[in-house]
C-alpha positions in Angstrom: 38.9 108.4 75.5 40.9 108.3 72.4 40.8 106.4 69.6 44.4 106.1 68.9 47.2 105.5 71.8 50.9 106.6 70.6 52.8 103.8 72.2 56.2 104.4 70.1 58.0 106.0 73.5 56.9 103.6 75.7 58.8 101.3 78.0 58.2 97.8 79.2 58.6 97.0 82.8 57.1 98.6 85.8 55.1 101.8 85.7 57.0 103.4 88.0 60.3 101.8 89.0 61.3 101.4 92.9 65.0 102.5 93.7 67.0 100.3 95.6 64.5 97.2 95.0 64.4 94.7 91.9 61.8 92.4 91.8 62.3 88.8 91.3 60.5 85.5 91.2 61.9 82.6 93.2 60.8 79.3 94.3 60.6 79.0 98.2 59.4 75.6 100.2 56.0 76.2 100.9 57.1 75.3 104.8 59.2 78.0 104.7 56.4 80.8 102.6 54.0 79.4 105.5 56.6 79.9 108.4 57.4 84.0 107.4 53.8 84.7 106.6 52.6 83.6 109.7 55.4 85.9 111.5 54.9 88.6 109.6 51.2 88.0 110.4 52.1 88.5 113.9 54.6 91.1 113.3 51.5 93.5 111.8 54.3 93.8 108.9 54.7 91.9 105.1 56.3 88.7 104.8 58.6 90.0 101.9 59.8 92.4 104.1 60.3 90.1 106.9 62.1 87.5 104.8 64.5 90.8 103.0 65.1 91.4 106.6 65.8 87.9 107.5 68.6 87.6 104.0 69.7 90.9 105.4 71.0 89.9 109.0 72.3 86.5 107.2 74.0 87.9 104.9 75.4 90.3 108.1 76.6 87.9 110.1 78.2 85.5 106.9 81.6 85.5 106.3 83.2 88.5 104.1 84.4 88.2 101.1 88.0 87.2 100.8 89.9 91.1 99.5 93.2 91.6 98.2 93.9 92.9 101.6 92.9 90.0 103.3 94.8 87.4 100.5 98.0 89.2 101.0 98.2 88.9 104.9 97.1 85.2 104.7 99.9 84.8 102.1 102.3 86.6 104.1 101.9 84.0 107.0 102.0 81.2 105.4 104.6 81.6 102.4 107.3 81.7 104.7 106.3 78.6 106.7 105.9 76.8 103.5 109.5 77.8 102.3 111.0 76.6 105.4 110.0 73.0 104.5 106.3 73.6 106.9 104.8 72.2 103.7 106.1 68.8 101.3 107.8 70.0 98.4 107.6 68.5 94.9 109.5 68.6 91.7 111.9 71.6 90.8 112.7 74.1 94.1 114.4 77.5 94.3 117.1 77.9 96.7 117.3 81.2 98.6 119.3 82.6 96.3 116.2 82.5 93.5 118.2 80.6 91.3 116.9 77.0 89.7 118.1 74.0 91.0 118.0 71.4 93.8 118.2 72.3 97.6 
């Protein structure tokens, strides 16, 4: 053993870091910790895994994101309904023509 370590290079963090995984600390309901233990218990597999898995398919099965692609088809439909008086107009409108003024 030495005497004297040379830390001046050294890193703080993991010793070795995982790619692809960040680890975390997070408060869960102790019902819920209980509930994926005991499955995973079953499973023969870890409970992290088991809940990663279970964020996984949720997050699968959620709702995308709204992308610009998906904005400008929305806004295609529903521009023109709301410039054909679909929708309540308010204060200063455009007539067709693009010019100020009132209807």
């Amino acid at each position: 053993m030495r005497t004297e370590y040379d830390f001046s290079k050294g890193k703080r963090g993991a010793a070795i870091p995982q790619k692809g995984e960040t680890r975390i600390s997070i408060f869960i309901d102790n019902t819920v910790l209980d509930a994926f233990r005991a499955r995973a218990e079953k499973a023969g597999t870890g409970y992290q895994t088991m809940m990663n898995e279970a964020l996984r398919q949720y997050l699968s099965e959620a709702e995308p994101p709204i992308t610009e692609t998906i904005l400008r088809h929305v806004l295609r439909q529903e521009i023109p309904e709301y410039l054909h008086g679909a929708a309540p107009r308010t204060g200063r409108q455009f007539r067709k023509s693009g010019k100020r003024g009132s209807t």
